[in-house]
C-alpha positions as CSV (number, residue, x, y, z in Angstrom):
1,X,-12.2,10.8,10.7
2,X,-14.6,8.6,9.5
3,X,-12.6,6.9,7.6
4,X,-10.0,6.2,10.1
5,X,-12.5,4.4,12.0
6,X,-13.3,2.1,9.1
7,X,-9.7,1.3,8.4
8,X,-9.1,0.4,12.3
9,X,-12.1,-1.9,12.2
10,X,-11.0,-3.6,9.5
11,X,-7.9,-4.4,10.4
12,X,-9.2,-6.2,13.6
13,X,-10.1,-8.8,11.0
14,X,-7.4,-11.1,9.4
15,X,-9.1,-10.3,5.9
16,X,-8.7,-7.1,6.9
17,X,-5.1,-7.4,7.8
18,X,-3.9,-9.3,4.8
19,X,-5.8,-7.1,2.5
20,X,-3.5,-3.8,4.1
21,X,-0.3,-5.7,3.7
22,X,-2.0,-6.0,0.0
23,X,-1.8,-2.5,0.2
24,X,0.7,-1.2,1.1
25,X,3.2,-3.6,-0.5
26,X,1.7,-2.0,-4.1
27,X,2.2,1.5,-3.0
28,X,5.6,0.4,-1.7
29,X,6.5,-0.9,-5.2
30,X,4.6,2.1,-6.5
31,X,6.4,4.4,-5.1
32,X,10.2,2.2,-5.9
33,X,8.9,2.7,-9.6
34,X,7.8,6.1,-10.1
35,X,11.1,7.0,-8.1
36,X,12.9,4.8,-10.1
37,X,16.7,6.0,-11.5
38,X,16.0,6.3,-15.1
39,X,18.3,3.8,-17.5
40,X,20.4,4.9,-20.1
41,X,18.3,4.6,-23.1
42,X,20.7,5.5,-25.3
């Protein structure tokens, strides 16, 4: 719960903001690689 808190603090701050677009935009692309269709390696 703690943590929460922390996280909605932060993001009352424009830092704090920018830096959870940061974020999330590299678990987005994360995410799009590790589910990525494989390519025909042969």
């Amino acid at each position: 719960m703690g943590a929460i808190l922390d996280v909605t603090e932060m993001l009352k701050e424009p830092a704090g903001m920018v830096g959870a677009v940061v974020v999330i935009a590299a678990g987005y692309f994360f995410v799009k690689w590790v589910f990525k269709e494989p390519s025909d390696e042969e």
